[in-house]
Structure formats: C-alpha cells, structure tokens
Legacy VTK file of the C-alpha trace (Angstrom):
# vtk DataFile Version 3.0
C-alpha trace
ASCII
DATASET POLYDATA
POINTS 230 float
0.000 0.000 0.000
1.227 3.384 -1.187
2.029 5.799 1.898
3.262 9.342 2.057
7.254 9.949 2.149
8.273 10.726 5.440
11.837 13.005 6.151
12.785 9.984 8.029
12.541 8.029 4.934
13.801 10.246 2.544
17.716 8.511 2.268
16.415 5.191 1.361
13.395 6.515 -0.946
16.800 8.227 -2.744
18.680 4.973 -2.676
15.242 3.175 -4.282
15.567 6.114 -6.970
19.414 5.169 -8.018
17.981 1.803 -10.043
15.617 3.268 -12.203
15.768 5.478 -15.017
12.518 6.941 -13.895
13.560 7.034 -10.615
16.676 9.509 -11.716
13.335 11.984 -12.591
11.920 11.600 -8.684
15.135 12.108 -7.591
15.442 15.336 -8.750
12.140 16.452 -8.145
13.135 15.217 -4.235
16.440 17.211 -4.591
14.551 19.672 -5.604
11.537 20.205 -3.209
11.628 17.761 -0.776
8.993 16.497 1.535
7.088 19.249 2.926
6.567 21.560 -0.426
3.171 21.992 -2.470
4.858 21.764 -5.378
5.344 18.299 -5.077
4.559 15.027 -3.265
6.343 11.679 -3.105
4.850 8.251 -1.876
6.246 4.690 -1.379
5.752 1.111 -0.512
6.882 -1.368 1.105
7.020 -5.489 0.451
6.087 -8.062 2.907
9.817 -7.826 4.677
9.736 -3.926 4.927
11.802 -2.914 2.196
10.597 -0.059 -0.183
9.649 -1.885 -3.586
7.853 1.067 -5.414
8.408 4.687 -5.254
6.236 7.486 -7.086
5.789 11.632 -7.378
3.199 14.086 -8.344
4.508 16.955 -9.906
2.056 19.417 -11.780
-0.378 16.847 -12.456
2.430 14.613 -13.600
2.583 11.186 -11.904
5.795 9.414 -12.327
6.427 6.201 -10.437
9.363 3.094 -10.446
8.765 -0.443 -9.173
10.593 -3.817 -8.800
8.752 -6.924 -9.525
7.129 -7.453 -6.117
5.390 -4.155 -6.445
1.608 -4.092 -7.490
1.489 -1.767 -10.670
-2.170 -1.718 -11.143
-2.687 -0.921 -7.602
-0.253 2.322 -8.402
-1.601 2.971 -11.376
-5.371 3.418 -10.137
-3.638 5.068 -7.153
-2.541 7.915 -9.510
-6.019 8.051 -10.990
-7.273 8.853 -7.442
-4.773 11.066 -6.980
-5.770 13.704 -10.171
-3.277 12.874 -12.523
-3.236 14.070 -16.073
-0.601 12.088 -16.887
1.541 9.267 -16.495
5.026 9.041 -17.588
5.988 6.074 -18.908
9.280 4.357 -20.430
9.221 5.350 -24.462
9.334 2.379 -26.821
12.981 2.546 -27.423
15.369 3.021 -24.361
18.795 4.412 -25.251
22.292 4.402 -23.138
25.238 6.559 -24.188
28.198 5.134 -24.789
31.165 7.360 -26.565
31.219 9.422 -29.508
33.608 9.913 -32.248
32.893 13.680 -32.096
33.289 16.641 -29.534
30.696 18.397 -28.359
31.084 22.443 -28.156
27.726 23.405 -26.999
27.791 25.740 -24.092
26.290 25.661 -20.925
22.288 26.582 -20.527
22.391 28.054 -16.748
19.662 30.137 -15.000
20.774 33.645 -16.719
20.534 32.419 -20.466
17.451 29.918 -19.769
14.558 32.308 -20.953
16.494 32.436 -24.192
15.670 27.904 -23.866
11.806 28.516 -23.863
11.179 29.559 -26.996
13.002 26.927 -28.714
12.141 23.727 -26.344
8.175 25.115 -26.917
8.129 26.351 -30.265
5.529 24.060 -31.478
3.308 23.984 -28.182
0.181 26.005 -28.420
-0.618 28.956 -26.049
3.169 28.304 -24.792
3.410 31.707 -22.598
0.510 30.601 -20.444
2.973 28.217 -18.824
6.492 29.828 -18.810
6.182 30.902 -15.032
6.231 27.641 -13.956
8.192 25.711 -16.023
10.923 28.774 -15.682
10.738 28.622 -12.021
11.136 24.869 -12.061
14.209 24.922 -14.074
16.253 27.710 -13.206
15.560 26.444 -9.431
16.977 22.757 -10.852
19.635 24.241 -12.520
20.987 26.718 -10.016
21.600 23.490 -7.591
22.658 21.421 -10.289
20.155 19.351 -10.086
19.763 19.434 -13.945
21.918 20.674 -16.593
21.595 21.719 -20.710
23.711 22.338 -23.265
23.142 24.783 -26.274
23.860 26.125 -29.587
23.726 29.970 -29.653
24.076 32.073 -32.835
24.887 35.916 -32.417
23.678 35.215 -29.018
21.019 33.602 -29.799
20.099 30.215 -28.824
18.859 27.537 -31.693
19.078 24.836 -30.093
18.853 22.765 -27.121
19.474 19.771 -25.099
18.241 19.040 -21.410
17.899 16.253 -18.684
14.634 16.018 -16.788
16.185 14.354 -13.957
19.910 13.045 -12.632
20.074 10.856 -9.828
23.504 9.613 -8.242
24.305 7.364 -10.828
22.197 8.175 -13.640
20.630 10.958 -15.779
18.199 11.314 -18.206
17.858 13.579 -21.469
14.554 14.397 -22.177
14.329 17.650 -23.690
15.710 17.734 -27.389
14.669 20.746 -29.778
15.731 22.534 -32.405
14.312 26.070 -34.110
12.882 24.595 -37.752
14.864 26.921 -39.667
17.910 25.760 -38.163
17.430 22.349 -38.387
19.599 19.303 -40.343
22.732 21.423 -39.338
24.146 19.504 -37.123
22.718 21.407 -33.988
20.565 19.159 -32.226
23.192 16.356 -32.475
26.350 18.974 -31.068
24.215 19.726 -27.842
22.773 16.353 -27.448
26.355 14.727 -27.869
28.189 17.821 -25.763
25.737 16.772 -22.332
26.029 13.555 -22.773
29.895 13.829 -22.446
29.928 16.409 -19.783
27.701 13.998 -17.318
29.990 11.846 -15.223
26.868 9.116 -14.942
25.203 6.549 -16.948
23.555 9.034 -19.483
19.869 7.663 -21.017
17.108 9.116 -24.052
13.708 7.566 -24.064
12.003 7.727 -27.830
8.994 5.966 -29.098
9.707 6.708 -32.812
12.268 4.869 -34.455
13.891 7.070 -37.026
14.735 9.536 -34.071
16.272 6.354 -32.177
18.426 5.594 -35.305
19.482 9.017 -35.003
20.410 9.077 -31.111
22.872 5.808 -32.357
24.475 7.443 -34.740
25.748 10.050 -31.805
26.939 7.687 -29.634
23.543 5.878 -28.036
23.268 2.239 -28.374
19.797 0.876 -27.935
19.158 -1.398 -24.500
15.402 -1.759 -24.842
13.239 -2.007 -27.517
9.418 -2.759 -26.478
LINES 1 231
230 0 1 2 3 4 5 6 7 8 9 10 11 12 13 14 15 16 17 18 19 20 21 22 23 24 25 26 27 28 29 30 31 32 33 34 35 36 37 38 39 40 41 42 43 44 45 46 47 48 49 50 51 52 53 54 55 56 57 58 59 60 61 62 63 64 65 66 67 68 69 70 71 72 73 74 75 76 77 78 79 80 81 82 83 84 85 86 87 88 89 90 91 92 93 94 95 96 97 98 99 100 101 102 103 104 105 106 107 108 109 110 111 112 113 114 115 116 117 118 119 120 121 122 123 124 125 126 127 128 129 130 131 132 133 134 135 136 137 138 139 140 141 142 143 144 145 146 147 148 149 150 151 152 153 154 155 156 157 158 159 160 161 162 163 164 165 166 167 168 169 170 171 172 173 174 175 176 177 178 179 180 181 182 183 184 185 186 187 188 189 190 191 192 193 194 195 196 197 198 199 200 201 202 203 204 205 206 207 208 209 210 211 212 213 214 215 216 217 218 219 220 221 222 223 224 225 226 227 228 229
C-alpha cells in the first residue's frame, strides 16, 4: 500500500531512486523540493519484509512512479487516478544508453541567466506556450541553479537555436529528455552537437527515451546504443 514519504525516509526513498531510469526523474524532483513543499509530493511502498519496492511523485499533475517486480502496478496505477493525474510518464518504446562518440561536443552551458532564451526553442511548437512559462521557468532555473539538472546549447549571435536538457539526474544516472531545435535551423548539425556535448559532460550513466524509431536511429548514430526495444 502506497504511503506518504516521510523526512525519516527520505535517504532510502533516494537509494530506491538510483535503479531506475525513472527514478533519476523523482530524484530530482526530491532534490529539488523535498517532503514538505506543495509543489510536489512523493509516496512509497513497502514489500512483505519492509523494504521499499515502489516509489512514485506528483509533480504538476504529472505522476511518475518506479517499481521492482514485487510491487503491485495496477494498484499504483489506479492510485494515480485517485490522486488527479493528467498524466503518467511512462518508459518510451525505445530506451537508449550513451556510450562514446567519435565527435566533440562544443555546446555551451544553458544556466539560470541564459534559460529564458531555452523557452522559446524547447516550446516552439506547443500552443498557447506563454501561459505556462512561469512555472516551467521557475522549475528549471531552481533545478539548474543546484545542479540538479543541466543543458547544453547552440547559440548564434547570441542567440540560442538549439537545445538539449535532462529532466532528472540521480547519483548514478541521468536522463535527457528535452531535445529541440528552431525549424529553420534544423539538419545542421545542432541538435546532435548539444545532445552529444551533455552527454559527455555527465559523469553518470547518461539515457534518451524515444517511441519513434527514425529519431532512435538518429540518437545511435551520436553515440547511443539501444538497451530496450518494447
């Protein structure tokens, strides 16, 4: 059964976190917030001998959750339903690890001064983007000012065209989730120079989740070598 996260618990909850590449993303949101903020709350549970065997978070409406084999999915999943969620993460069809790449990446650094410049390319195709800067602003620059997170980008005449960003970066893992490019800049060579140039700055196993396989084949070709395929 699914409980609140106490402080008490917090250290092994992390521990929990360090074996999943979802768990890398409730990491950082615990890094981030911890237990007593509104902006976010964590849960757990427990097998029959007491030790934690499923650990989730509810970000923004965003339910993300990791579980070993003893845990009871459905029960989590219906949990989340209770809870309000508007949506579940979930692993993408094809998981990717980083391995080495022939090439150097010479992207710089996306930190809390140059991240507004970040919005308009990670959103450009979202509709009625603006409404939610605020908060996803607030929530990064807060990540990235405690290194919690970190970006790479390409910037021309200052400004930026392209972009490359993990959601979440436990002690042993991170995980790149935010990939975009402007459309008139694309098929340069951008996308893959900030993609490749975080992946090599990350001292950790470094993942990418896709469900579309032309933009896995394209994640290889930097460097990524496919470890799941569902």
């Amino acid at each position: 059964m699914l409980k609140l996260l106490t402080q008490a618990e917090t250290e092994e909850f992390l521990t929990f976190c360090n074996g999943y590449i979802e768990g890398a993303v409730i990491f950082t949101r615990l890094k981030a917030y911890g237990t007593d903020s509104n902006e976010a709350l964590f849960w757990l549970s427990r097998n029959e001998s007491g030790t934690i065997n499923a650990v989730c978070s509810l970000t923004d409406g965003i339910f993300t959750y990791c579980a070993d084999e003893t845990a009871d999915t459905q029960e989590i999943l219906m949990f989340a339903g209770i809870m309000g969620a508007r949506e579940i993460t979930e692993k993408g069809k094809y998981i990717l690890k980083f391995d080495k790449s022939c090439k150097t990446g010479t992207a710089e650094d996306i930190t809390s001064e140059n991240l507004k410049s970040v919005f308009p390319v990670a959103f450009e195709d979202a509709e009625d983007s603006s409404a939610f800067f605020p908060d996803w602003y607030t929530d990064a620059s807060h990540k990235l000012r405690h290194s919690l997170i970190h970006g790479k980008g390409v910037f021309i005449d200052g400004r930026c065209v392209s972009v490359a960003l993990t959601s979440g970066e436990s002690n042993t893992m991170a995980v790149i989730s935010s990939v975009a490019t402007l459309k008139e800049y694309r098929k340069k060579g951008y996308g893959e120079n900030a993609v490749i140039s975080l992946a090599q700055s990350l001292n950790k196993e470094v993942y990418l989740m896709t469900n579309d396989s032309h933009t896995a084949q394209w994640y290889e070709k930097m460097g990524f070598h496919t470890i799941t395929e569902q």
